[in-house]
C-alpha positions as CSV (number, residue, x, y, z in Angstrom):
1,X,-7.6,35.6,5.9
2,X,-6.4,38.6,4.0
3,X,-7.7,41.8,5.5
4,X,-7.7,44.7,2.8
5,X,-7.3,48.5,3.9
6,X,-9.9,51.1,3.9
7,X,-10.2,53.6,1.5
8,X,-9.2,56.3,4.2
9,X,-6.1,54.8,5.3
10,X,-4.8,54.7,1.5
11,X,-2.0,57.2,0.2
12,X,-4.0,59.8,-1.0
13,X,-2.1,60.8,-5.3
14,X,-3.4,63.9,-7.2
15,X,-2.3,63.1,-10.5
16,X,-2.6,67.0,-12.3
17,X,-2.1,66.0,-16.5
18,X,-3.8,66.5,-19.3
19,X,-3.5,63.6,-21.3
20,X,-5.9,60.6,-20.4
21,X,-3.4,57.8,-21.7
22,X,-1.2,59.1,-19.5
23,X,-3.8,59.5,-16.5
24,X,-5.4,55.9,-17.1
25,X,-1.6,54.6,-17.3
26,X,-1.1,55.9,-13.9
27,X,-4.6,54.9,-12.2
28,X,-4.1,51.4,-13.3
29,X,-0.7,51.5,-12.1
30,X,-1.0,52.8,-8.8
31,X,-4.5,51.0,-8.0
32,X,-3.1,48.1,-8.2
33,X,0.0,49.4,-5.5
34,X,-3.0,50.4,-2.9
35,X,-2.9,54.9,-4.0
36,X,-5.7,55.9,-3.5
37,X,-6.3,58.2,-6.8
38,X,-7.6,61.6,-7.8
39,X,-6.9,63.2,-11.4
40,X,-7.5,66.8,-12.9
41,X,-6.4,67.5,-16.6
42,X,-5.7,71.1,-15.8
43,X,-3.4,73.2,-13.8
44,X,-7.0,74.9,-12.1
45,X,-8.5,72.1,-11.7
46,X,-5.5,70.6,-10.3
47,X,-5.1,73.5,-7.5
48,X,-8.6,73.2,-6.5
49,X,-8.0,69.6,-6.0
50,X,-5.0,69.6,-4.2
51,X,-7.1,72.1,-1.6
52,X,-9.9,69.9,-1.6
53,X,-8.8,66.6,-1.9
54,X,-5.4,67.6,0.3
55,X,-3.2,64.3,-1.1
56,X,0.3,62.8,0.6
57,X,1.7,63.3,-3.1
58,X,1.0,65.2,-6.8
59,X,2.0,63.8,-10.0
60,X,2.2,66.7,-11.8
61,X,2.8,67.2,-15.9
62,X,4.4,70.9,-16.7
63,X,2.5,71.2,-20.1
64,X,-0.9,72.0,-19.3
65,X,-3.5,73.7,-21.5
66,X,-3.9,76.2,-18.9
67,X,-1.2,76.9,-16.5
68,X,2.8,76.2,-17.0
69,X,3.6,73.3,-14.3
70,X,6.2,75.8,-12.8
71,X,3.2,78.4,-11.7
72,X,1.1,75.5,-9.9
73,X,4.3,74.3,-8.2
74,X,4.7,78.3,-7.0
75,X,1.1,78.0,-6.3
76,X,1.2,74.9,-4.3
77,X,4.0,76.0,-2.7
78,X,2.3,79.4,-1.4
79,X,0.5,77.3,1.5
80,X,1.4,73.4,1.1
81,X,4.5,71.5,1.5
82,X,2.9,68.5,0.0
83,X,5.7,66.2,-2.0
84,X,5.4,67.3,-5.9
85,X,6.9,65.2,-8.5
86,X,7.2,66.3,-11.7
87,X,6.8,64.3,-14.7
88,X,7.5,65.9,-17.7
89,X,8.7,64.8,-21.6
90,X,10.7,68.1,-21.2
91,X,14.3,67.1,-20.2
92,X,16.1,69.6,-20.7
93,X,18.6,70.9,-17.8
94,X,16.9,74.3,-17.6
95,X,13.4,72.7,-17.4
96,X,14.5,70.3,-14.4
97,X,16.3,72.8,-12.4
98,X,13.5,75.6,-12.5
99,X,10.9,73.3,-11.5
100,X,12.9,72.6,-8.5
101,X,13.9,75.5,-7.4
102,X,10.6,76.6,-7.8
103,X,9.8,73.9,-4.9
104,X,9.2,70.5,-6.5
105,X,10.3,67.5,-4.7
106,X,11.4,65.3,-7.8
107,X,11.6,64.9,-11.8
108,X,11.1,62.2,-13.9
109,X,11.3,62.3,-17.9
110,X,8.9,60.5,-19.8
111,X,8.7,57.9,-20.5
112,X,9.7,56.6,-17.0
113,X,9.8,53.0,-15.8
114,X,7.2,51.8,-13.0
115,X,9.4,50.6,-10.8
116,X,11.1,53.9,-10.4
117,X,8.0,55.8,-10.3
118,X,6.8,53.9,-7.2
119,X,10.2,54.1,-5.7
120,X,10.1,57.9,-5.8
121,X,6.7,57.9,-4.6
122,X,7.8,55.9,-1.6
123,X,10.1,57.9,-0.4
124,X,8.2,60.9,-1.5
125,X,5.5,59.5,1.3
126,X,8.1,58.8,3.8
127,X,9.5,62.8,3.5
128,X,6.1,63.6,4.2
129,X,5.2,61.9,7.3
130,X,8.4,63.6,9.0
131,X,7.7,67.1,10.5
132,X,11.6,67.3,11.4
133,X,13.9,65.3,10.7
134,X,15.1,62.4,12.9
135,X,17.9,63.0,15.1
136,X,19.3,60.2,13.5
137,X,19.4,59.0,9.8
138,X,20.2,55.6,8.9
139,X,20.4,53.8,5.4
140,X,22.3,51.2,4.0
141,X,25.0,51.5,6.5
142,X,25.1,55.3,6.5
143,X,24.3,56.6,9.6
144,X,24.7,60.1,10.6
145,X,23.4,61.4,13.9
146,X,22.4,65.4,13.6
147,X,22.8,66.1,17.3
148,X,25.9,64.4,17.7
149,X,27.9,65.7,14.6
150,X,28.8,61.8,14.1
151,X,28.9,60.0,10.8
152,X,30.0,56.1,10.3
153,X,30.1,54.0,7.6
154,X,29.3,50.2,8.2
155,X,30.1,50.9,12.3
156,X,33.3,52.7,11.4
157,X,33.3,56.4,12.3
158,X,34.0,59.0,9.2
159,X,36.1,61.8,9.9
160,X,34.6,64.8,7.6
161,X,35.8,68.9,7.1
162,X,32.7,71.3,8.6
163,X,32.1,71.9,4.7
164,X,31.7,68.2,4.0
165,X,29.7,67.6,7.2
166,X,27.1,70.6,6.0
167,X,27.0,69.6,2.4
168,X,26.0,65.8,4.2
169,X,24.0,66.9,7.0
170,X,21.7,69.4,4.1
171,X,21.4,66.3,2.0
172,X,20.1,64.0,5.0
173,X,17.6,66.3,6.0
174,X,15.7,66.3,2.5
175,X,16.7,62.8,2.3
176,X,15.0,61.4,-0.6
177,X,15.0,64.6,-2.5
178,X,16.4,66.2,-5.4
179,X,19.0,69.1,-4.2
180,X,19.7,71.6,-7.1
181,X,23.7,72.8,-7.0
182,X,22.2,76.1,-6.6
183,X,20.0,75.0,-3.8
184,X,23.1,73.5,-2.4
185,X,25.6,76.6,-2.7
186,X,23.4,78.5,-1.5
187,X,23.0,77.4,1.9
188,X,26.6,75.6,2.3
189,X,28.7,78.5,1.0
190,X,26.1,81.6,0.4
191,X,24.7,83.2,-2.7
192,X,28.1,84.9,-3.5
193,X,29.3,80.9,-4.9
194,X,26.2,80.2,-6.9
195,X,28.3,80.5,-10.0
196,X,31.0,78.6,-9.1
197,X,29.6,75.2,-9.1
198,X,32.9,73.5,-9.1
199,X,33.5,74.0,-5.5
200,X,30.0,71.8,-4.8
201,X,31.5,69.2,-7.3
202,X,35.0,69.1,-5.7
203,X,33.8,68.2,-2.0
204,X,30.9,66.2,-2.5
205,X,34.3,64.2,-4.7
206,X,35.9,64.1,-1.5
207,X,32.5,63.5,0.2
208,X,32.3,60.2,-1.5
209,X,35.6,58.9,-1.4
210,X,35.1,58.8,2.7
211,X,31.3,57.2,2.5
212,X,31.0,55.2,-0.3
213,X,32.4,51.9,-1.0
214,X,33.2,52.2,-4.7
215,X,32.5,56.2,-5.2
216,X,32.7,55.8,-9.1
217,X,29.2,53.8,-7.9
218,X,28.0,55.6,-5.7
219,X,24.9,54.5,-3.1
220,X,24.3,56.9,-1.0
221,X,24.9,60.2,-2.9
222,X,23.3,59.9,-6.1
223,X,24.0,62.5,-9.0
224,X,20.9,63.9,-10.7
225,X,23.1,64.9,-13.8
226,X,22.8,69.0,-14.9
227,X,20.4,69.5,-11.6
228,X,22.0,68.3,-8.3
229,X,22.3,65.7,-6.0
230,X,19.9,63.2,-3.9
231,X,20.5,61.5,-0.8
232,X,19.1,57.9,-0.9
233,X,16.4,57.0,1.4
C-alpha cells in the first residue's frame, strides 16, 4: 500500500519569475518530485510571498519587470537565510558573482538540465535544515571532523598547511554552496588579498592534489568557473 505525504510535510519552493513558460515548466517539474509549489511573476510579489508563504527554497529569475533579482536577494537577505538559487539566462561572470555576494546560495544559466536543477535543490534543502554545521562532514570518502582538526581521505589521514585546512574547513561548512573567490579571500587571507586571486587558485591546487583521486577530475571541490568554488554535498 503506497502511503502518499501530506501537503504540509512537502518542501515548500517559491518560484519568483516572470515568464509563465518558465513557471509552468518548473510546476510540472517539481510536482511531480513531491515540492510543494508557490509562484509570483514579480520581485514584489515575490517578497511578499516569501514572508507569507516562508518556503525551504526560492527559484528566483534576476530580470523582473519590477525589481533587479540582486535587490530581492538584498531584500531577502535583510531577515531570511532561506536557500536562493538563482536562475538566470544572464551568464556573464559579473552577473554570477554579484548575485552571490549579494547572498544567493546558487546559479544556474538557462537553459538548465532537470536533473541538475533538482540536485541543487537537494542539497539546497539539506543546507537548510542545519542550524550549525555537524561536527563532522562526510561525503564520498571525505571526511573532515571540525573539532578535531582531522581530515582523511578513504580512511587515510590527510596532512594539510593551516591555510589549506581553512580554505577546506570554510568550504565544508557551506557545503553545497557556491563560494565566490572573493568570499573566499576574504575570510582565509583578509580583504587586503581580494585582488590577488592567484593565491586562492594556488592552494586550493595543492588542496586537491592531497584529497582528490584524479585532481584534474575533481569530486569533491568543484570549480564554478569565473565565480568560485563548491564543496560537494
Amino acid at each position: 500500500m503506497t502511503t502518499q505525504r501530506s501537503s504540509d510535510n512537502l518542501p515548500r519552493i517559491l518560484v519568483i519569475d516572470d515568464e509563465l513558460a518558465i513557471r509552468r515548466f518548473l510546476h510540472t517539474v517539481l510536482s511531480s518530485e513531491e515540492f510543494l509549489l508557490h509562484e509570483a511573476e514579480n520581485g514584489h510579489a515575490g517578497l511578499a510571498s516569501a514572508a507569507a508563504f516562508k518556503p525551504d527554497v526560492v527559484l528566483l529569475d534576476l530580470g523582473l519587470p519590477d525589481l533587479d533579482g540582486i535587490e530581492v536577494i538584498r531584500r531577502i537577505r535583510e531577515w531570511s537565510q532561506v536557500p536562493v538559487i538563482v536562475l538566470s539566462v544572464r551568464d556573464r561572470e559579473h552577473d554570477k558573482v554579484a548575485a552571490l555576494d549579494a547572498g544567493a546560495d546558487d546559479y544556474l544559466t538557462k537553459p538548465f538540465g532537470v536533473g541538475e536543477l533538482l540536485a541543487r535543490i537537494r542539497a539546497a534543502l539539506r543546507r537548510s535544515i542545519q542550524l550549525s554545521p555537524e561536527p563532522v562532514f562526510s561525503s564520498n570518502g571525505l571526511v573532515v571532523d571540525l573539532t578535531r582538526r582531522r581530515v582523511a581521505i578513504d580512511n587515510c589521514d590527510v596532512q594539510l598547511t593551516p591555510t589549506e585546512y581553512d580554505i577546506l574547513r570554510l568550504l565544508v561548512t557551506h557545503a553545497g554552496k557556491v563560494m565566490t573567490h572573493g568570499q573566499i579571500l576574504k575570510q582565509v587571507w583578509g580583504i587586503a588579498y581580494l585582488e590577488q586571486p592567484h593565491v586562492l587558485r594556488v592552494n586550493v591546487s595543492n588542496l586537491r592534489r592531497k584529497i582528490e583521486v584524479d585532481p584534474s577530475r575533481p569530486r569533491h571541490i568543484i570549480t564554478e568557473p569565473g565565480v568560485g568554488y563548491r564543496l560537494t554535498y
